[in-house]
N, C-alpha and C positions, 0 to 999 in steps of 0.2 A: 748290636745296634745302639746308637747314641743319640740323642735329642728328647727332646720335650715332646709330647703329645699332649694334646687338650681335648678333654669327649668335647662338643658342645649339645649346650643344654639348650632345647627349646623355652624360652619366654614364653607365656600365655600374659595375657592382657587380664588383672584383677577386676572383677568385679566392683563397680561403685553404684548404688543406689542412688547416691546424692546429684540431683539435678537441676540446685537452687530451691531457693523458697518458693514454695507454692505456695501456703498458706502459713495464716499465724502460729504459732509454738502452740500446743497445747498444752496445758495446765498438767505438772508434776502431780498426781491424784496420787500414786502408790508413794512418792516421799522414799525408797531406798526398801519400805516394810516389804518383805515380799512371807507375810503370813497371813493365814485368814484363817476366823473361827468357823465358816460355812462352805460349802461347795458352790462354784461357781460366785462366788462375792467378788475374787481376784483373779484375772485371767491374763496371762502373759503369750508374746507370741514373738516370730523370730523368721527368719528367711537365712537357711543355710545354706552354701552351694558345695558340691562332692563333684569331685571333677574325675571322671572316669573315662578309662581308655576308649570308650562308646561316645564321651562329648560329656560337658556339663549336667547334671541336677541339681534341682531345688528343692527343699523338703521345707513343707510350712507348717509347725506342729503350734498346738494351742498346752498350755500348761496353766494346771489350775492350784493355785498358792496355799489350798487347804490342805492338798496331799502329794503334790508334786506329781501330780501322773498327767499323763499328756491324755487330753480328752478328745482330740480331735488332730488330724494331720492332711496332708495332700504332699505328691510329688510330680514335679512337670519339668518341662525343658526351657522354659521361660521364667523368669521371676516377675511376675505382672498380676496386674489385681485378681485376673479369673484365677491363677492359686490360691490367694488370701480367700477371697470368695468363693469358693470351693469348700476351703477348712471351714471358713463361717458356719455355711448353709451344713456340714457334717457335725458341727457343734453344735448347733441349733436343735436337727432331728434326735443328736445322742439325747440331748439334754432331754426332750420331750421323753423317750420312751422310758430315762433314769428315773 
């Protein structure tokens, strides 16, 4: 048999959060430092997506700059505030009971 064959790849449509400005720029507070002498002083955070044969996830983990451990997380099938608020409101309760 002679000729080319080409698999084709399905395209997915990337993810983009960006949907214009909503609000002002907020102020660079960490400046690049991403260390802290205290727990809980610096807190970083992020919205992943894992694309799996079951459909998309999000994982919103919270990271704390004093030790690098993730103090707080959530997973959903949306990236939308009720995940960040989720991780929040799990960050909040750890914190009380640390």
């Amino acid at each position: 048999m002679s000729g080319k064959y080409k698999s084709k790849k399905k395209r997915t449509k990337k993810y983009s959060s960006y949907q214009g400005e909503v609000s002002p720029a907020v102020d660079n507070v960490i400046q690049r430092d991403f260390h802290s002498c205290k727990p809980y002083q610096k807190l970083l955070t992020d919205i992943t997506e894992f694309a799996l044969p079951e459909g998309k996830v999000y994982l919103s983990p919270l990271i704390d700059c004093f030790d690098g451990m993730v103090t707080s997380w959530t997973i959903g099938c949306s990236p939308n505030a009720e995940l960040v608020n989720n991780m929040l409101d799990n960050a909040i309760e750890n914190s009380r009971k640390g």
